[in-house]
VEXDREN-2710 file (C-alpha; in Angstrom, 1 decimal):
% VEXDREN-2710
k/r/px/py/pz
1/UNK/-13.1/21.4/-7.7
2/UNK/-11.2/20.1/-10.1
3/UNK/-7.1/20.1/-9.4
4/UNK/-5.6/22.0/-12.7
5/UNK/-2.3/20.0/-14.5
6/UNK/0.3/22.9/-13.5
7/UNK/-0.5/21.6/-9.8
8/UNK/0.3/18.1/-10.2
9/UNK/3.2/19.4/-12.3
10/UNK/4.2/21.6/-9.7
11/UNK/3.9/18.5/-7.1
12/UNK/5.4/15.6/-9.1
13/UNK/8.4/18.3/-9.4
14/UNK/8.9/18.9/-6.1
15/UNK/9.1/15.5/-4.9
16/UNK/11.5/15.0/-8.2
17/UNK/13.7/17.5/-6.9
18/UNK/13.7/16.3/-3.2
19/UNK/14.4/12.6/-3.4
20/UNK/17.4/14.2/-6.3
21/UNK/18.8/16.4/-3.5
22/UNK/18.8/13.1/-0.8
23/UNK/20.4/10.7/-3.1
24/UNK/22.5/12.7/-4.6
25/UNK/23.6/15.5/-3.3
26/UNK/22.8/14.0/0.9
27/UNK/23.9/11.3/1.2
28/UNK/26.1/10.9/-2.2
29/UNK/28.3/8.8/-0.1
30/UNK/27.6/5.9/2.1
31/UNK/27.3/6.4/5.7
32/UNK/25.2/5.7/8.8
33/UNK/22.3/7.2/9.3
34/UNK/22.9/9.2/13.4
35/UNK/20.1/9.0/15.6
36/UNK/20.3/13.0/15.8
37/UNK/20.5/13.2/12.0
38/UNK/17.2/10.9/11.9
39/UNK/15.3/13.0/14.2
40/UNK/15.8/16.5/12.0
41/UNK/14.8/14.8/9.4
42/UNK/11.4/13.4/10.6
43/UNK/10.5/17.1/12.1
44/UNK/11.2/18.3/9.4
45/UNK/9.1/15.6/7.1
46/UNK/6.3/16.3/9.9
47/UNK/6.7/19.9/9.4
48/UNK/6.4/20.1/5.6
49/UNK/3.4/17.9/5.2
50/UNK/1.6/19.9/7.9
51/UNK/2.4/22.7/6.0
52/UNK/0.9/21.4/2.6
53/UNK/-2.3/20.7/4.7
54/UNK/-1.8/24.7/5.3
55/UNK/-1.5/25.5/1.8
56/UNK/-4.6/23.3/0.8
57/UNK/-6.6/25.1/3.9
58/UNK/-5.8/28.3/2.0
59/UNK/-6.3/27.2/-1.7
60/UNK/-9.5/24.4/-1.3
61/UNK/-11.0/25.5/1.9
62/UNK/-10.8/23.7/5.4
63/UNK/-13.4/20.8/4.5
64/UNK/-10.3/19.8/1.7
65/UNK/-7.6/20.7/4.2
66/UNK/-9.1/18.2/7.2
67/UNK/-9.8/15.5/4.7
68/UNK/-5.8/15.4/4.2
69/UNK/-4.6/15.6/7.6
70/UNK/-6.7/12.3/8.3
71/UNK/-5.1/10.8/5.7
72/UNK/-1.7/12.0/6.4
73/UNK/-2.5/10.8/9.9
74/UNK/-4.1/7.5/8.8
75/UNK/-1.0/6.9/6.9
76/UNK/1.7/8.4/8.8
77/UNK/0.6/5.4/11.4
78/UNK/0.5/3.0/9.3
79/UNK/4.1/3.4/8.1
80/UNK/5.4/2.4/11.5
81/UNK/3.8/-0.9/10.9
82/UNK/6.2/-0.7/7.6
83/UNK/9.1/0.1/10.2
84/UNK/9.4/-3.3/11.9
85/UNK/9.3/-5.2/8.5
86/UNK/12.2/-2.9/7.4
87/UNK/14.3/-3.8/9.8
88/UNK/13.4/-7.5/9.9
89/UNK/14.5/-7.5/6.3
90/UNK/17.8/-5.5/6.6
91/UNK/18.3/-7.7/9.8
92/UNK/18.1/-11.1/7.5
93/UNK/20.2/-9.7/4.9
94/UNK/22.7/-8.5/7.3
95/UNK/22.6/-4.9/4.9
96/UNK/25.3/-2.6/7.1
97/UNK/23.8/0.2/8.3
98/UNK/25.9/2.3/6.2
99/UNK/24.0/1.1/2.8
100/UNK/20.5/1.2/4.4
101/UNK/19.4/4.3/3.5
102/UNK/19.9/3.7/-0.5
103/UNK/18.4/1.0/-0.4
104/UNK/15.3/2.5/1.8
105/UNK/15.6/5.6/-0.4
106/UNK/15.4/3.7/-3.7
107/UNK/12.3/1.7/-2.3
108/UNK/10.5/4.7/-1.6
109/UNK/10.6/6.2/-5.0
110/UNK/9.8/2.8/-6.5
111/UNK/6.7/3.0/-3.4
112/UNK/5.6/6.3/-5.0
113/UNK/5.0/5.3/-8.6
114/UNK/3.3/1.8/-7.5
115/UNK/0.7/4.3/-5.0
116/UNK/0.1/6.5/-7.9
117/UNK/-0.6/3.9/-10.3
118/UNK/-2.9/2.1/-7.3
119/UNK/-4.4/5.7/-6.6
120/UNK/-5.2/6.3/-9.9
121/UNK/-7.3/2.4/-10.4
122/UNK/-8.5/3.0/-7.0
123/UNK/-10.4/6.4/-8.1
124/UNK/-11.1/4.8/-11.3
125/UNK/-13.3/2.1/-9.8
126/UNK/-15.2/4.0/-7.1
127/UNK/-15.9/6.6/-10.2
128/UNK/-17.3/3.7/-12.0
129/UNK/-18.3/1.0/-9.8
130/UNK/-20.3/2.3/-6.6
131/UNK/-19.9/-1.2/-4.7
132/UNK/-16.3/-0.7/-4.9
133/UNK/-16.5/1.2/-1.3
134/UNK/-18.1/-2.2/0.1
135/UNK/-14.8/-4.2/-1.1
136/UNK/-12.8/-1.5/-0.2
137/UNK/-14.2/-1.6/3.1
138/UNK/-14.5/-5.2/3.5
139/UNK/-10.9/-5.9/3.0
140/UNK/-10.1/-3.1/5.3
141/UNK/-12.3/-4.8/7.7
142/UNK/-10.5/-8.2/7.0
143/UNK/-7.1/-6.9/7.3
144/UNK/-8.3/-4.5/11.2
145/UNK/-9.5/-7.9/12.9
146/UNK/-6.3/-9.7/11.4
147/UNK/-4.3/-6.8/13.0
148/UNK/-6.5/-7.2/16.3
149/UNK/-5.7/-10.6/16.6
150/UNK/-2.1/-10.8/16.4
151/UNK/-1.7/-11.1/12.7
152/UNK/1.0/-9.3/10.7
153/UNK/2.3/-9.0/7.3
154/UNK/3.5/-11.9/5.7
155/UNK/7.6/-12.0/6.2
156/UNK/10.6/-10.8/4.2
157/UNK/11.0/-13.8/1.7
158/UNK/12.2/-13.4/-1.6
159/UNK/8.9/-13.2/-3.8
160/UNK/8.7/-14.6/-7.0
161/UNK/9.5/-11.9/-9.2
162/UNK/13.1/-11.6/-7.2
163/UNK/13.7/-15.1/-7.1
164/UNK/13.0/-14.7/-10.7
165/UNK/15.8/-12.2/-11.7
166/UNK/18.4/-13.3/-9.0
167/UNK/17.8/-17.0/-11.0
168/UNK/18.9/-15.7/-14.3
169/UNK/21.3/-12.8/-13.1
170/UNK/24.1/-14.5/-10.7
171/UNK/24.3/-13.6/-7.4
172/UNK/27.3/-12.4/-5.1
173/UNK/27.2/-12.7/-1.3
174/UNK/29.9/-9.8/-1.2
175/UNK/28.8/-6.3/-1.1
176/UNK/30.3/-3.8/-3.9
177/UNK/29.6/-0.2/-1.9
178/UNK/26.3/1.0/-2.7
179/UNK/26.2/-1.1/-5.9
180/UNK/23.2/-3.3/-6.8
181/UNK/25.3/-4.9/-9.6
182/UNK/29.3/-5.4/-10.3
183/UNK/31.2/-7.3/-12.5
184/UNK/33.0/-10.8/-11.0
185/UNK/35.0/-12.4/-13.2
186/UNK/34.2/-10.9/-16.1
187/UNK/30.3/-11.0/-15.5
188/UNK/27.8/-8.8/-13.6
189/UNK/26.0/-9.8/-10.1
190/UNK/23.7/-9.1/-8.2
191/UNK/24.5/-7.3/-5.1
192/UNK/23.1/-8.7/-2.0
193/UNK/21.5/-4.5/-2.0
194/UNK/19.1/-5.9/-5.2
195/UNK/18.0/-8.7/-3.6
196/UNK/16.9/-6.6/-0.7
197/UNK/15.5/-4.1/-2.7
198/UNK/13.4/-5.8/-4.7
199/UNK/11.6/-7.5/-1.9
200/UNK/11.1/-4.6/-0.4
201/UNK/9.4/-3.4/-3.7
202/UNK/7.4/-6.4/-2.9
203/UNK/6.5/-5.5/0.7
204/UNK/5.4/-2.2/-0.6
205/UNK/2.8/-3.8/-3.0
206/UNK/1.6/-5.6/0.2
207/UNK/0.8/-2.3/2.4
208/UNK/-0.4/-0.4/-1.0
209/UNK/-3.1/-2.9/-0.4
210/UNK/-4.4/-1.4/3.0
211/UNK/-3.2/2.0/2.9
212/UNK/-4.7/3.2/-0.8
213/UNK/-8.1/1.5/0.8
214/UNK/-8.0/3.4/4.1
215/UNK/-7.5/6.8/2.7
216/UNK/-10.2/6.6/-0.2
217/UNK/-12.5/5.9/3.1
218/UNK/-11.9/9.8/4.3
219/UNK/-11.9/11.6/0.7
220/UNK/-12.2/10.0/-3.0
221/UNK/-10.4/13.6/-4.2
222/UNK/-7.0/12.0/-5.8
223/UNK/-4.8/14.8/-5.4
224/UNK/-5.9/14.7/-1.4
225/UNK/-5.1/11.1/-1.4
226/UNK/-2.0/11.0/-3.1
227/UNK/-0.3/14.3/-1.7
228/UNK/-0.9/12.2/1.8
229/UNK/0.6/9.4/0.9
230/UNK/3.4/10.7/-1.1
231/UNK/4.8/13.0/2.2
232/UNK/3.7/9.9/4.3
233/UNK/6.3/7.5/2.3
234/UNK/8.5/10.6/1.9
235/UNK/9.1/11.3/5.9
236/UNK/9.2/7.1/6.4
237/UNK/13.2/7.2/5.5
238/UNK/13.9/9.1/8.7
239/UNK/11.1/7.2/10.7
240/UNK/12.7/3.8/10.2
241/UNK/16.2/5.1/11.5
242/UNK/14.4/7.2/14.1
243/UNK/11.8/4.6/15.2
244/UNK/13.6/1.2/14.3
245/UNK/13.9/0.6/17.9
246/UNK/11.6/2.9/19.5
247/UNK/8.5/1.5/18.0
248/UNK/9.3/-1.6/19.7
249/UNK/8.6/-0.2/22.9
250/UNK/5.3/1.3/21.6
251/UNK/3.5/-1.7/22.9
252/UNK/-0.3/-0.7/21.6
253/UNK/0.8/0.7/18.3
254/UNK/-0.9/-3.0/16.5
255/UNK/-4.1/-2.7/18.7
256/UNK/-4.3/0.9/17.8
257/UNK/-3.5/0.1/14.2
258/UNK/-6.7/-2.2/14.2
259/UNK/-9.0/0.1/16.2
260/UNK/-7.9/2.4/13.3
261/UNK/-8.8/0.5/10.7
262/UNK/-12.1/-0.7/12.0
263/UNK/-13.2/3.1/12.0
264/UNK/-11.8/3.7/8.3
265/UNK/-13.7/0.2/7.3
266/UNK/-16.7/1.3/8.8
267/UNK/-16.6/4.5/7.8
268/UNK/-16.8/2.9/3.7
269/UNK/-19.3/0.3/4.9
270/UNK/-21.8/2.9/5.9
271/UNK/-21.3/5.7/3.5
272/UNK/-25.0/5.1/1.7
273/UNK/-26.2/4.6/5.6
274/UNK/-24.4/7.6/7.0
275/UNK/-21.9/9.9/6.2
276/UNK/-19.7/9.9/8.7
277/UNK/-18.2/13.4/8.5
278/UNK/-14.3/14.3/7.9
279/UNK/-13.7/16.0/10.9
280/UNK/-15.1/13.1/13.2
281/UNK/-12.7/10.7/11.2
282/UNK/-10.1/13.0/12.1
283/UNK/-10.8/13.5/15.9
284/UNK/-11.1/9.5/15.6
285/UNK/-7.7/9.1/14.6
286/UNK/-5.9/12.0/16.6
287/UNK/-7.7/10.3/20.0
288/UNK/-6.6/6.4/19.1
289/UNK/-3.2/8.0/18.5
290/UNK/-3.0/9.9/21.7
291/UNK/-4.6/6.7/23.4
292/UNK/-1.5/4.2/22.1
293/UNK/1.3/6.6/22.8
294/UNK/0.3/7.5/26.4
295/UNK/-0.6/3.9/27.4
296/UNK/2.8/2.8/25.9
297/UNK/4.6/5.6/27.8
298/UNK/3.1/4.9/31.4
299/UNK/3.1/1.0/30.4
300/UNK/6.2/-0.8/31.3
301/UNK/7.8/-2.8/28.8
302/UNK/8.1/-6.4/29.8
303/UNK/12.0/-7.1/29.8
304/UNK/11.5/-9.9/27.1
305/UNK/9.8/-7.1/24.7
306/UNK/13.0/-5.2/24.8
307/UNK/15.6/-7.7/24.6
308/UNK/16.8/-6.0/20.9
309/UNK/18.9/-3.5/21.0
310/UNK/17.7/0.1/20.8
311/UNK/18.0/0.8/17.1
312/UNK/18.2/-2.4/14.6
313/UNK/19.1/-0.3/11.4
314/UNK/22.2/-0.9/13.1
315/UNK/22.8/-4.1/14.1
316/UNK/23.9/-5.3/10.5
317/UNK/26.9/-3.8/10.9
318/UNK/29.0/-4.6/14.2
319/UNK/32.7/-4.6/13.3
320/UNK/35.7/-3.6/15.9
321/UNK/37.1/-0.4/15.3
322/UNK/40.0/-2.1/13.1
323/UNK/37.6/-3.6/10.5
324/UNK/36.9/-0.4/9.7
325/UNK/38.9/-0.4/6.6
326/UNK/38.3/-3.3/5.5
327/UNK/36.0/-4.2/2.2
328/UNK/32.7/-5.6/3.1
329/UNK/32.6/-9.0/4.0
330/UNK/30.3/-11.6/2.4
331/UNK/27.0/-11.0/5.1
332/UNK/23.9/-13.1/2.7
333/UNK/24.1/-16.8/2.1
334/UNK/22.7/-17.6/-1.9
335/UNK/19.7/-18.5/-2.4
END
């Protein structure tokens, strides 16, 4: 069934309008993100994309409906890998706590165009090129025993293209506000908030990479694919704030990451063997899920594992009560 234009129109509007009312309207002004505030937030994410998954049971049937709540699942998980590398990046920029969520929010909406145009080659290929499931599910493969062993994304460094346009744009280590560039001496600079945000532009191309893959192994229908992604990277805001801290104590999340990824990998591997049907990939994820949380819950957490503090989104900003009016203080070292 074929997805008609005033749908994507209708979509592509919506999330226009949302991420305008959160920047703008929100969180105008610069503040910390509460741990309550966080929590509303995510239910409410959680909420609204099960609700789409209602709306697509009503309008496509339930076959349509399943095949995007394993992707929103698939995905949803995987962003809380993206959680700790957020915080390890704000962490070695030293970004306040109070500028985090522009910077997050900003990152997201550049994350949505960079899935759509990855969504949109993705379908392309498997439309043209049958074998692209077996590379699809071969890297997926690659990247779940990687996980299994330990293995993690690469760190926060500066990738080229940053390092690129810090090099010919000067750089301050002072923050302006929420400004990504201000004038100095009669020039601009580049905030230390551009130099974070464009590597975690970069990061974002990174877990493209797995995600797009994963979710093309439960449904090849792109409106399915990137409706699940978009409220996945639209809800990951609140995560980070609301998990930052809590997902380190979620000590089989990376196991059940892999496990996960195994079943997406060889669910593409053996798609000309056997079908593996949508609602098995579904019960598959749902049980690995409810497998990691309980272990982690009845677990203890070795005292080591928990030495950071219970939320690191605001560590960055530790001042005494006094500092409180003072302008920001030079917090990243050039580079």
């Amino acid at each position: 069934m074929a997805v008609p234009i005033w749908a994507w129109a209708a979509f592509a509007a919506f999330v226009v309008a949302v991420l305008s009312l959160d920047l703008f309207v929100l969180h105008r002004h610069a503040k910390a993100v509460s741990l309550r505030e966080a929590a509303t937030w995510s239910a409410v994410w959680v909420v609204a994309g099960l609700a789409f998954g209602g709306l697509l049971w009503l309008w496509r049937g339930g076959e349509v409906a399943q095949s995007y709540l394993a992707g929103y699942l698939i995905e949803k998980t995987l962003s809380v890998d993206n959680v700790f590398i957020y915080a390890l990046i704000f962490s070695m920029f030293a970004i306040p706590a109070r500028y985090q969520h522009r910077v997050l929010m900003l990152g997201i909406a550049g994350a949505l165009a960079m899935r759509a145009v990855f969504v949109a080659a993705g379908a392309a290929l498997l439309d043209s090129f049958h074998l692209t499931v077996y590379a699809f599910g071969a890297l997926l493969l690659v990247t779940a025993v990687k996980v299994l062993r330990g293995g993690t994304h690469p760190g926060p460094r500066p990738p080229a293209p940053a390092r690129a346009v810090l090099r010919f744009l000067p750089a301050t280590t002072a923050f302006h506000g929420q400004r990504f560039l201000a004038r100095e001496d009669g020039r601009w600079v580049a905030t230390p908030l551009l130099a974070v945000l464009l590597v975690i532009e970069a990061t974002d191309v990174i877990f493209a990479v797995d995600s797009i893959p994963a979710i093309f192994a439960v449904t090849t229908d792109t409106f399915v694919v990137l409706t699940s992604n978009v409220f996945a990277l639209l809800g990951m805001r609140a995560l980070y704030f609301l998990l930052a801290g809590a997902a380190l104590r979620l000590r089989y999340l990376q196991p059940g990451l892999g496990v996960i990824l195994l079943g997406v990998a060889a669910k593409m591997l053996l798609t000309d063997v056997y079908p593996i049907p949508v609602w098995a990939s579904l019960g598959f994820t749902v049980a690995v899920l409810v497998v990691v949380v309980a272990g982690s819950l009845v677990t203890p957490v070795k005292k080591a594992g928990v030495a950071h503090q219970d939320n690191p989104s605001h560590t960055a900003d530790r001042r005494p009560a006094t500092a409180a009016a003072e302008p920001d203080r030079p917090a990243v070292s050039r580079r």
